[in-house]
C-alpha positions as CSV (number, residue, x, y, z in Angstrom):
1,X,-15.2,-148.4,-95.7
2,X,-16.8,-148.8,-99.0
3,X,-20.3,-148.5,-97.7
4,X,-18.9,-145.0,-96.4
5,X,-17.5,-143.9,-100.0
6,X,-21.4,-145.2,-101.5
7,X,-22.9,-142.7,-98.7
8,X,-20.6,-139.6,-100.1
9,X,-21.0,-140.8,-103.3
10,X,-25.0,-140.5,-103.1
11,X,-24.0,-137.3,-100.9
12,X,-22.3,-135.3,-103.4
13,X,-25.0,-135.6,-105.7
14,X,-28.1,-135.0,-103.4
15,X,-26.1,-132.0,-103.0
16,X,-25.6,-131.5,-107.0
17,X,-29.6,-131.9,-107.3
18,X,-30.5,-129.2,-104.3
19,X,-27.6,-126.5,-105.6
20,X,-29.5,-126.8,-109.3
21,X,-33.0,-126.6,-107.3
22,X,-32.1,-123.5,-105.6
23,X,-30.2,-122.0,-108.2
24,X,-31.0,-118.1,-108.2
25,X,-30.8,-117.8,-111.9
26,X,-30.4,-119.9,-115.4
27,X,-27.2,-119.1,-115.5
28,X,-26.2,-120.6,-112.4
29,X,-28.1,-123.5,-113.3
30,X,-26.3,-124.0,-115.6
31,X,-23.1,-123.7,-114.3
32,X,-24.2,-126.2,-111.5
33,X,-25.3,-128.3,-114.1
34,X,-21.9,-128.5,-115.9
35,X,-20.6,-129.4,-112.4
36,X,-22.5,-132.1,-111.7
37,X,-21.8,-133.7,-115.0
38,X,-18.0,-133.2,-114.8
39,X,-18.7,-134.9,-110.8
40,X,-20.7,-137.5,-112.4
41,X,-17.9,-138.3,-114.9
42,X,-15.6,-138.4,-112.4
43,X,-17.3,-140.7,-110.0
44,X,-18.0,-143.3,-112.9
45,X,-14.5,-143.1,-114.2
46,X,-12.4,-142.7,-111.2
47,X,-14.5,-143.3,-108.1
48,X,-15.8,-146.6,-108.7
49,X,-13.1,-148.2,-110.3
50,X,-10.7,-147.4,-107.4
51,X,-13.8,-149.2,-104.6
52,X,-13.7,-151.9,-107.2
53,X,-10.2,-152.8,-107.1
54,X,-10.4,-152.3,-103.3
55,X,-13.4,-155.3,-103.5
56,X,-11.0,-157.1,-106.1
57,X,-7.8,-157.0,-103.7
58,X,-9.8,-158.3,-100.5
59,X,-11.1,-161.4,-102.6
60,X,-7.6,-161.7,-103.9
61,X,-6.3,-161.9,-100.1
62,X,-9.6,-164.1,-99.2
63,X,-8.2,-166.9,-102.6
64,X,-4.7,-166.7,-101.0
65,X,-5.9,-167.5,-97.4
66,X,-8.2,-170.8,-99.4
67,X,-4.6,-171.6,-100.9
68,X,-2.6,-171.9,-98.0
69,X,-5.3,-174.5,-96.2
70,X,-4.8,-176.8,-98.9
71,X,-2.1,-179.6,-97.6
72,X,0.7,-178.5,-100.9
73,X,3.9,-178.0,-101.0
74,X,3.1,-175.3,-103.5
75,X,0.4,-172.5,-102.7
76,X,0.9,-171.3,-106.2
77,X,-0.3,-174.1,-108.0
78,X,-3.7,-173.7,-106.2
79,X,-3.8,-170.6,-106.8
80,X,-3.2,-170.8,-110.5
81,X,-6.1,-173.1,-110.5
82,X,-8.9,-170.1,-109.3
83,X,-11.0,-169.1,-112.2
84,X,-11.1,-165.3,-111.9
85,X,-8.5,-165.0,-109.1
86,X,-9.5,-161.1,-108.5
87,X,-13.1,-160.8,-109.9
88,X,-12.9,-157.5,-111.5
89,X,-11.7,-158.0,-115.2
90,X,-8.5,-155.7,-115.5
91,X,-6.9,-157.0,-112.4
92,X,-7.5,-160.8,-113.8
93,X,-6.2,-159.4,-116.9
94,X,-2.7,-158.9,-115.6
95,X,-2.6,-161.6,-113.5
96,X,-3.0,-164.0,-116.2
97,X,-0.1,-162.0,-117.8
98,X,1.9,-162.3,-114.8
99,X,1.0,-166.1,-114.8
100,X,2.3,-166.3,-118.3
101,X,5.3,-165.0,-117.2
102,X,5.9,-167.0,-114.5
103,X,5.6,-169.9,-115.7
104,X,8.1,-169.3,-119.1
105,X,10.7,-168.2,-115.9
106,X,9.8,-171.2,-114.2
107,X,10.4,-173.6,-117.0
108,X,13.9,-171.8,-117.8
109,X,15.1,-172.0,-113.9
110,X,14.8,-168.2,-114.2
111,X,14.1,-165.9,-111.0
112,X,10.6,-165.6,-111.0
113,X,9.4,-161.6,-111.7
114,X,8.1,-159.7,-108.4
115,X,4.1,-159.6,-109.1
116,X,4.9,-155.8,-108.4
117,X,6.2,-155.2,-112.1
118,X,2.1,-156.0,-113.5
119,X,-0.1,-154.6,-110.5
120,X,1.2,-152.0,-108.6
121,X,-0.2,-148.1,-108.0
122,X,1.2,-146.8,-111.2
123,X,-0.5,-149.1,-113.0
124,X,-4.0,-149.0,-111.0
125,X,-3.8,-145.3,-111.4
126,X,-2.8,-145.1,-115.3
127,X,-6.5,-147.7,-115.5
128,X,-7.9,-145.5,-112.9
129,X,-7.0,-142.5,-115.0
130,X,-6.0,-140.8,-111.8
131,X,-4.0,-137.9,-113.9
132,X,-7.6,-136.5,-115.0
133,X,-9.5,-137.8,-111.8
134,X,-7.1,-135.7,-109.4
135,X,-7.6,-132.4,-111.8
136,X,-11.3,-132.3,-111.5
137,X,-11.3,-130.8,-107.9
138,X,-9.9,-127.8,-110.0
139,X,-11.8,-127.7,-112.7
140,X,-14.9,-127.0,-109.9
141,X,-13.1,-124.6,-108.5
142,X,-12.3,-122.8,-111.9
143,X,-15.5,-122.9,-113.0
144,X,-17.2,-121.5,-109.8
145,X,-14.8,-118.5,-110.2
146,X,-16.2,-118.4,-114.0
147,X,-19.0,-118.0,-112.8
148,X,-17.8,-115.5,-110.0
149,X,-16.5,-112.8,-112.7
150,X,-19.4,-113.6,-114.9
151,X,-22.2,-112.8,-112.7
152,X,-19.9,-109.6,-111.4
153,X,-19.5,-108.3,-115.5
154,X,-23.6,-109.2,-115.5
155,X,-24.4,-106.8,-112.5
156,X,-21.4,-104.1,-113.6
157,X,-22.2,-103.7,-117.2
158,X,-26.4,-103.0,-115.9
159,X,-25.5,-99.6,-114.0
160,X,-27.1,-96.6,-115.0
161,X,-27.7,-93.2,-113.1
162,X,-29.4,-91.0,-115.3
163,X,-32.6,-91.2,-113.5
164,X,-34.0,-92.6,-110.4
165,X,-35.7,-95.2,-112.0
166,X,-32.6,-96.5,-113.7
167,X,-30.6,-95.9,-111.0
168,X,-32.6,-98.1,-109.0
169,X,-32.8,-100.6,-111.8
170,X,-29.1,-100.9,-111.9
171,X,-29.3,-101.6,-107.8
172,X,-31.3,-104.4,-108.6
173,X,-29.2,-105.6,-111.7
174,X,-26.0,-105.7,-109.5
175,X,-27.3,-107.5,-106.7
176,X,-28.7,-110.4,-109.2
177,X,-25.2,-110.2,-110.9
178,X,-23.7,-110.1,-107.2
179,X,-26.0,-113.7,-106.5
180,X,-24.9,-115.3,-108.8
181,X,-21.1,-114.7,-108.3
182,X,-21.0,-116.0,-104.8
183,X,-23.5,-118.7,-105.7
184,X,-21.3,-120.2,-108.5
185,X,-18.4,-119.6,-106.4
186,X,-19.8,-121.7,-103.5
187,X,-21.0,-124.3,-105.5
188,X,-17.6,-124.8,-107.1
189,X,-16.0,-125.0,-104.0
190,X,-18.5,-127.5,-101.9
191,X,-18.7,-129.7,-104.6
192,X,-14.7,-129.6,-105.1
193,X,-13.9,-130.2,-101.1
194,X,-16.7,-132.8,-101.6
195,X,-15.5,-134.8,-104.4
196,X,-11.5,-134.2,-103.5
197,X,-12.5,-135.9,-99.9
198,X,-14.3,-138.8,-101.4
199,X,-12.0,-139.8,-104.2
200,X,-8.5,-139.6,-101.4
201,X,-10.6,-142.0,-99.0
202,X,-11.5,-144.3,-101.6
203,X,-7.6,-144.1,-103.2
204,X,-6.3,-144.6,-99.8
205,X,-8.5,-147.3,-98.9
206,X,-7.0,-149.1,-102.1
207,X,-3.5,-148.3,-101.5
208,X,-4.0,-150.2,-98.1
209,X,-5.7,-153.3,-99.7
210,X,-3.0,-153.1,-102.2
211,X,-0.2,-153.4,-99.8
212,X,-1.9,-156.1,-97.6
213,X,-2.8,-158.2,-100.7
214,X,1.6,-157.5,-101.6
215,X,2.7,-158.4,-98.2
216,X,0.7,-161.7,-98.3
217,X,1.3,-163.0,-101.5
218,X,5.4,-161.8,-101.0
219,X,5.2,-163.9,-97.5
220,X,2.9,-166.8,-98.9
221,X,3.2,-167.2,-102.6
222,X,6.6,-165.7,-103.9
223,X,8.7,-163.6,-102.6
224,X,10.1,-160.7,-104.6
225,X,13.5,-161.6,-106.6
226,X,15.7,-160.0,-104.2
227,X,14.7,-162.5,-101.8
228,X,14.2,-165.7,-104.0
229,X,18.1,-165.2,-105.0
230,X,18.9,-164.7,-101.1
231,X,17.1,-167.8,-100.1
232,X,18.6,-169.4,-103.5
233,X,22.3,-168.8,-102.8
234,X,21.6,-170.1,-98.5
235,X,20.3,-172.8,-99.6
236,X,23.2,-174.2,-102.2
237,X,25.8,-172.8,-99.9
238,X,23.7,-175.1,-97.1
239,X,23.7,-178.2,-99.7
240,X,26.8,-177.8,-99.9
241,X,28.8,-177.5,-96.9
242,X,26.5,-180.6,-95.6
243,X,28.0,-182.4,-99.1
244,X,31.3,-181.3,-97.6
245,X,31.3,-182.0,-94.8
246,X,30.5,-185.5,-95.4
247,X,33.6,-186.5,-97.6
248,X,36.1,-188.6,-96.3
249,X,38.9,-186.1,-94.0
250,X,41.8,-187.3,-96.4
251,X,40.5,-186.2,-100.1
252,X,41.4,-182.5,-100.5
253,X,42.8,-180.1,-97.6
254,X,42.1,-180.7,-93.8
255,X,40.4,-177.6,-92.2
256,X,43.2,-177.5,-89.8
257,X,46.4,-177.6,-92.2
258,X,44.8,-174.7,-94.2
259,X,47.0,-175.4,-97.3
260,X,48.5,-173.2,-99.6
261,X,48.6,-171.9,-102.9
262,X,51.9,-169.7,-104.6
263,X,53.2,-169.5,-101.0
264,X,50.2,-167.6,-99.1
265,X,48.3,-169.1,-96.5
266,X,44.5,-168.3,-96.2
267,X,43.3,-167.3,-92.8
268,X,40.5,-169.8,-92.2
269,X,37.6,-168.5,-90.0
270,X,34.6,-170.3,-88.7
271,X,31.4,-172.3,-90.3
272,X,31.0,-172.5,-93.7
273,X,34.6,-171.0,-95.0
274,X,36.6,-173.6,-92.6
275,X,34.7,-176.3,-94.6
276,X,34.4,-174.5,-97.7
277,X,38.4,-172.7,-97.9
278,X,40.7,-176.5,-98.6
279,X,38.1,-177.2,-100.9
280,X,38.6,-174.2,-103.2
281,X,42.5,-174.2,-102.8
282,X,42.5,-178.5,-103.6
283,X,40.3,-177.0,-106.6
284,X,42.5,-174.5,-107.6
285,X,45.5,-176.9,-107.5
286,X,43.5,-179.2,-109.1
287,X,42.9,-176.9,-112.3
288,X,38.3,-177.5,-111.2
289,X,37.8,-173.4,-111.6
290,X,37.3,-172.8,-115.1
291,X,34.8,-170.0,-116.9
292,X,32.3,-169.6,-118.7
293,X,30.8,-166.9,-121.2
294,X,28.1,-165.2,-121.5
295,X,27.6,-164.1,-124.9
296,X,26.8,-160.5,-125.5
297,X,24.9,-159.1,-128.7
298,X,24.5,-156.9,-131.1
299,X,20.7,-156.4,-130.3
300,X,19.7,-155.1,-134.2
301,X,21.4,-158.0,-135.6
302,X,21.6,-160.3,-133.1
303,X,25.2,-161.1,-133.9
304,X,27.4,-162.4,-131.3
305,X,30.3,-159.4,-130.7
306,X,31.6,-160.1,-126.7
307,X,31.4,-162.4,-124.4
308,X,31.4,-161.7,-120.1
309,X,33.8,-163.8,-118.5
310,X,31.8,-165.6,-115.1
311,X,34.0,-168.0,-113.0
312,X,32.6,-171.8,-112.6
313,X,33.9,-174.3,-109.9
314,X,33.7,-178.1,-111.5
315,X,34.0,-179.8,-108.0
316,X,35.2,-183.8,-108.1
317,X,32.8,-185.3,-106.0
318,X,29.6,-182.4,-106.3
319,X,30.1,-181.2,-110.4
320,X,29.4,-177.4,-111.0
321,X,29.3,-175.2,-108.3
322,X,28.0,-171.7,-108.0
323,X,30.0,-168.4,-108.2
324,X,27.1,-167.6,-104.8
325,X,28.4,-170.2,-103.0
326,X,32.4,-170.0,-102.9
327,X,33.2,-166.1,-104.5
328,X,31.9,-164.5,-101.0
329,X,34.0,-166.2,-98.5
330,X,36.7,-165.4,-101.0
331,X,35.5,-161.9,-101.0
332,X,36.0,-162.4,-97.3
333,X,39.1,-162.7,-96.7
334,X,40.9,-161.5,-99.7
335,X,41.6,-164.5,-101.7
336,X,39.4,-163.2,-104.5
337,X,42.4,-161.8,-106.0
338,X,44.4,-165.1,-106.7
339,X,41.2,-166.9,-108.1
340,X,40.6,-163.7,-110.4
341,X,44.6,-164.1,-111.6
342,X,44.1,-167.4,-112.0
343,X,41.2,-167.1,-113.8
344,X,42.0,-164.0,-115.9
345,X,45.6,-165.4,-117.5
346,X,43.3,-168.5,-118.9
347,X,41.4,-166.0,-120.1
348,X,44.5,-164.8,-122.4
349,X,45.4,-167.7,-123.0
350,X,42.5,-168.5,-124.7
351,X,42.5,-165.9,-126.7
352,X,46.0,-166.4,-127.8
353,X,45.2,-170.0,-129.0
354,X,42.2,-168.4,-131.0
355,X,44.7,-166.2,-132.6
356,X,46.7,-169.4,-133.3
357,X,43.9,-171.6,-134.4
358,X,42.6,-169.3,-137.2
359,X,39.6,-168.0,-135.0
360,X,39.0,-164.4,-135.0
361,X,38.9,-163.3,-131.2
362,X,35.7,-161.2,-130.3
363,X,37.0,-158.9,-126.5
364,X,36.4,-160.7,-123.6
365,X,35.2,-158.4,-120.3
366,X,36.9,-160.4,-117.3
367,X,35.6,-158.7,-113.8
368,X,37.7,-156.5,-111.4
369,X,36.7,-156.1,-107.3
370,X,36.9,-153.6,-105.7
371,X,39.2,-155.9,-103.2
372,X,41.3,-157.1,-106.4
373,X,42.0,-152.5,-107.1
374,X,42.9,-152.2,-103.5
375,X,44.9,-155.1,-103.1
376,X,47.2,-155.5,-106.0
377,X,48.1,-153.4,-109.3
378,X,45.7,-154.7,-111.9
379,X,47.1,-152.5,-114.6
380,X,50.2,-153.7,-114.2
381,X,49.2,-157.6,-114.2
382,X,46.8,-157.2,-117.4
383,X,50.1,-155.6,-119.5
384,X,52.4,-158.4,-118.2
385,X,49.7,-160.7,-119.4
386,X,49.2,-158.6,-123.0
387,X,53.3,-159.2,-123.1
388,X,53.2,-162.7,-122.3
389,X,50.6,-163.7,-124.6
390,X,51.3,-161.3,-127.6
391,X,47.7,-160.0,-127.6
392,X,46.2,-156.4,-128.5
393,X,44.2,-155.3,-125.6
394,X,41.7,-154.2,-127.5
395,X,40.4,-158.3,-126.9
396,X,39.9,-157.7,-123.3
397,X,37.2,-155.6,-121.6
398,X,37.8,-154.7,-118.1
399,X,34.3,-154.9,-115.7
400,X,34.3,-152.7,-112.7
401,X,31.2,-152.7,-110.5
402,X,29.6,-149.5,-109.6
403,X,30.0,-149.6,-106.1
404,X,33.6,-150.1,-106.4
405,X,33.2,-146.6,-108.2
406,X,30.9,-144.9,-105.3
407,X,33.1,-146.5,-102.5
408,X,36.5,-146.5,-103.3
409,X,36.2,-143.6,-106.0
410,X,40.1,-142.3,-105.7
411,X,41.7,-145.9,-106.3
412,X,39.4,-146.6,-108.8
413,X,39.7,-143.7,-110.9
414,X,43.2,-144.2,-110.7
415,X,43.5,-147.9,-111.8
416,X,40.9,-146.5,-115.0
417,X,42.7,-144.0,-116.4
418,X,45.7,-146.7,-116.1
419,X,43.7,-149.4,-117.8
420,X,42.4,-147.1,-120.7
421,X,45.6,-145.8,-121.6
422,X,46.5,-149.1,-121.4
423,X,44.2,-149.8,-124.4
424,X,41.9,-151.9,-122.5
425,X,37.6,-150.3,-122.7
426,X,36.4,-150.0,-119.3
427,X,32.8,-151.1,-118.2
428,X,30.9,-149.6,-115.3
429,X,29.1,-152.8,-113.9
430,X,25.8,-152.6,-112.4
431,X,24.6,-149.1,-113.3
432,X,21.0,-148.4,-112.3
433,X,20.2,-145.5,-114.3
434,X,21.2,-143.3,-111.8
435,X,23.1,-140.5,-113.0
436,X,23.2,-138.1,-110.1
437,X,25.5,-140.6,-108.2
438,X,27.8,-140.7,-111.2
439,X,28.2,-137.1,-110.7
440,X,29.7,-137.3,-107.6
441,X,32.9,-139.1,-109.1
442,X,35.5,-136.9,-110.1
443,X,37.1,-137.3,-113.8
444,X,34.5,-140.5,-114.7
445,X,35.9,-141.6,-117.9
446,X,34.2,-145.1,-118.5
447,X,34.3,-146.2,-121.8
448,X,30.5,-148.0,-121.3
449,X,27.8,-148.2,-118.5
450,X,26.7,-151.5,-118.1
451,X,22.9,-151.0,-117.2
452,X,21.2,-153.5,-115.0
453,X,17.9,-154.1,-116.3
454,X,16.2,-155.6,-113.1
455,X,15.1,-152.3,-111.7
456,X,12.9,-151.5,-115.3
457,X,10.8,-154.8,-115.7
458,X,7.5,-154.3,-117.4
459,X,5.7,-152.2,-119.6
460,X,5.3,-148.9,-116.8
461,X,9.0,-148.5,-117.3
462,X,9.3,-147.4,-120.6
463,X,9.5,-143.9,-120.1
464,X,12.1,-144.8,-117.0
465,X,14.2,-146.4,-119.6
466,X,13.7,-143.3,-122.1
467,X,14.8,-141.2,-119.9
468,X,18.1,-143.2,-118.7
469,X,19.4,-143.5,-122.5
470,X,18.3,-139.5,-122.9
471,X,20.5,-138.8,-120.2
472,X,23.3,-141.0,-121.6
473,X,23.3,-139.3,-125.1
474,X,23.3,-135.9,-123.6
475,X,26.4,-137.3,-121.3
476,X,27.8,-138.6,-124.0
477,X,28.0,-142.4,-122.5
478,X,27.9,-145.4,-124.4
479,X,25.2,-148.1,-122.6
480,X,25.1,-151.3,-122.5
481,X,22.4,-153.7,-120.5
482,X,22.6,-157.0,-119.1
483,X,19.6,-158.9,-117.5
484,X,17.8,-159.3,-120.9
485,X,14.9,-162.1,-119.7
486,X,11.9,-161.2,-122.5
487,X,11.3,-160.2,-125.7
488,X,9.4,-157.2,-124.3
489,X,12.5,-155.8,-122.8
490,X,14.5,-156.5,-126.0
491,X,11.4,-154.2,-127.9
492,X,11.8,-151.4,-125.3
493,X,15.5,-151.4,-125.2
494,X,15.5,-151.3,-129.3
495,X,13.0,-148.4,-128.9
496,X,15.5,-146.4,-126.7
497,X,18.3,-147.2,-129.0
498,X,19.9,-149.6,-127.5
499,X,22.1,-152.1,-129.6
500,X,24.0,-153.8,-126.9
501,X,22.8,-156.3,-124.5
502,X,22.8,-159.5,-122.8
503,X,20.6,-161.9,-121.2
504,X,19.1,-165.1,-120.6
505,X,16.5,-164.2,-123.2
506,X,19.5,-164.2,-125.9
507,X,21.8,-166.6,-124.6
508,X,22.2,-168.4,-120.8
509,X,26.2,-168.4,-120.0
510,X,28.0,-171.2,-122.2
511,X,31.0,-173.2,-121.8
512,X,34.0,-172.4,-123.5
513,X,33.2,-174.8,-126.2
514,X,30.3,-173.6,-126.6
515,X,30.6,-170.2,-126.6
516,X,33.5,-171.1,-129.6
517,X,30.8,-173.0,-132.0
518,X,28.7,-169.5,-131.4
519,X,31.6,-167.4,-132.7
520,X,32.6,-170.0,-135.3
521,X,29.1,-170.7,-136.7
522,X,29.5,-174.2,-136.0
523,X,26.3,-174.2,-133.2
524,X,22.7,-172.9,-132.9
525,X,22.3,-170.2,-131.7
């Protein structure tokens, strides 16, 4: 393929040189000139960039392929190890970026970034400059019509018929000026179908190579984050049930007695929630489900003003257990909502021994399911709670997820309005900038969209992000983000005005104790 774009490349301009050799006149000369300048440019600066990242991608599939035969348990590693893993210097460029990054994330037990978010088409065409490349097809065009009216005003303004001999003259005049109308005009367009075929072949071949070179490294050296959290969360849950299933029969609940909690019996199903099911209700007895909190910041100052609440199981025998492993085979069968009770009245308590102690509370957003708005009135729970407790609900935030919104919109909307007269600020939970979804939920009145920042990693999202926090202004929505994992996302988020956030970058999720010396000033930060 590339020796076919090198034979329309030397094509196009043999075909430049014999349009200026039979030119009719000098000035289409020169217009063909001007043409094949503005191809030349184009071919330099576009062309041949583009057929040398297609070379760069098919040495980059070649070095994974040389990875994968050496006998390791890790085919990046090798591949870190190539000297000039692409061969073309701007590719290399941002895969030694991408390296960087990867290997900060790996250190911090971070998801590693999708190698998609530094070398992708966007990118390859913003180093490509593909916005001018693609407008030179009609520029050719344009300027063979130039010529077109040019030649015509030539031959038009010669006519004369105030003798024969003139009259004549003007024939000839007009003809000439005729020429070189449909000679510029030809030109233009053969050398714009020329050049707008060869640069689509040669862009097309690179899109191809691109998405081989993906699909290998995705399958072979890591997969995108999506995945690596999928494979993640099966393989704890895997650990442990196995764990599980290997302690004695008589510590905690059998599978087949089921046991209960406040009266309700669970309905235990099959595999990994007829292991996993007595476990969580021996732990919920046993007082093992505590949270932690993950700090949230003022991003100008980097002051400490909220914390999200995220549920933690301290297992006996296995210590901390993940929120991936246990909260979707609650989710499953309904039980989410006594674990999210359970969870969210030592959440107020909490806060009322701050109160007590001298501390100044800072809100706390606890999280609401959709399951927990169907299932039980979480309005009425939270006042009970504020009663109980004697505390202003303006020290609890209220997390909803988005597709809670989009799915059960009616119930939702209903429990909201409840919740904000209430007193208590309502978040929208996973919002991913998309605001034409939003608009199909009748009498929104979140307080704050929580923005998920995964979908605008890397520098090509800038304007993305712009646009999201544009929209919000105009809207009048407040925005917040969560998924803060570099200081470049912190500088873009500052640069769309954005002073709340949280992330791994500022602060991983802390224990209660923790999180108390943050707010007291009596721990680093």
């Amino acid at each position: 393929m590339r020796r076919l774009v090198y034979t329309l490349v030397i094509f196009i301009l043999i075909g430049g040189i014999i349009l200026t050799a039979y030119a009719p006149d000098n000035i289409s000369t020169v217009f063909i000139v001007v043409m094949e300048v503005i191809v030349f440019a184009g071919i330099l600066f576009g062309i041949f960039p583009v057929v040398q990242y297609y070379r760069a991608f098919e040495t980059g599939l070649e070095n994974i392929e040389r990875a994968l035969e050496v006998q390791t348990s890790s085919t990046w590693s090798v591949m870190v190890q190539i000297d000039d893993f692409f061969h073309q210097r701007t590719l290399d460029g941002l895969f030694h970026d991408y390296q960087e990054k990867v290997h900060v994330q790996r250190e911090s037990g971070q998801a590693l970034t999708d190698i998609e978010d530094y070398i992708n088409e966007d990118i390859l065409a913003l180093r490509s400059w593909q916005n001018v490349i693609t407008q030179i097809p009609g520029t050719l065009t344009g300027l063979g019509i130039l010529g077109t009216f040019i030649g015509l005003i030539i031959g038009i303004r010669g006519i004369g018929f105030s003798s024969v001999e003139i009259a004549l003259s003007s024939v000839q005049t007009l003809l000439s000026g005729i020429q070189v109308a449909f000679y510029t005009s030809i030109a233009g367009m053969i050398l714009s179908l020329l050049f707008n075929i060869i640069y689509r072949v040669s862009w097309n071949m690179l899109r191809r190579n691109l998405g081989l070179f993906l699909e290998e490294f995705h399958k072979n050296v890591i997969p995108p984050v999506a995945d690596q959290i999928r494979y993640r969360e099966q393989k704890e849950l895997k650990q442990i049930t196995e764990l599980l299933e290997r302690l004695p029969r008589g510590q905690g609940f059998s599978a087949a007695a089921g046991g209960q909690i406040g009266g309700q019996a669970p309905a235990v199903a099959s595999g990994n929630e007829q292991i996993l099911m007595p476990q969580i209700l021996d732990g919920l007895r046993k007082g093992e489900f505590v949270f932690h909190l993950q700090p949230k910041y003022d991003l100008n100052t980097r002051k400490v003003i909220g914390g999200e609440v995220l549920v933690r199981w301290n297992h006996g025998k296995l210590g901390t257990v993940s929120p991936a492993v246990f909260i979707p085979i609650l989710e499953s069968n309904g039980y989410i909502t006594k674990l999210d009770q359970y969870i969210w009245e030592s959440v107020f308590a909490t806060i009322r021994r701050w109160i007590d102690n001298g501390i100044h509370p800072i809100p706390l957003a606890i999280n609401a399911t959709k399951t927990d708005i169907l299932a039980m009135d979480i309005d009425t729970f939270l006042e009970e709670m504020l009663k109980k407790y004697r505390i202003p609900p303006r020290y609890l935030e209220v997390e909803i997820a988005e597709n809670a919104y989009l799915n059960s919109p009616e119930s939702v909307i209903e429990t909201e309005e409840k919740l904000r007269q209430a007193g208590f600020r309502v978040i929208m939970d996973g919002f991913n900038g998309d605001y034409i979804s939003l608009s199909t939920i009748d009498k929104l009145s979140v307080d704050v969209l929580k923005l998920d920042l995964r979908r605008f990693d890397g520098r090509q999202n800038q304007g993305a992000l712009n646009g999201v926090f544009d929209q919000g202004r105009k809207l009048s929505m407040n925005i917040s983000v969560e998924g803060i994992e570099n200081m470049e996302q912190l500088s873009m988020l500052r640069k769309c005005g954005c002073s709340e956030g949280q992330g791994f970058f500022l602060s991983k999720p802390l224990s209660l104790e923790e999180f108390e010396k943050q707010i007291t000033g009596k721990g680093d930060k």
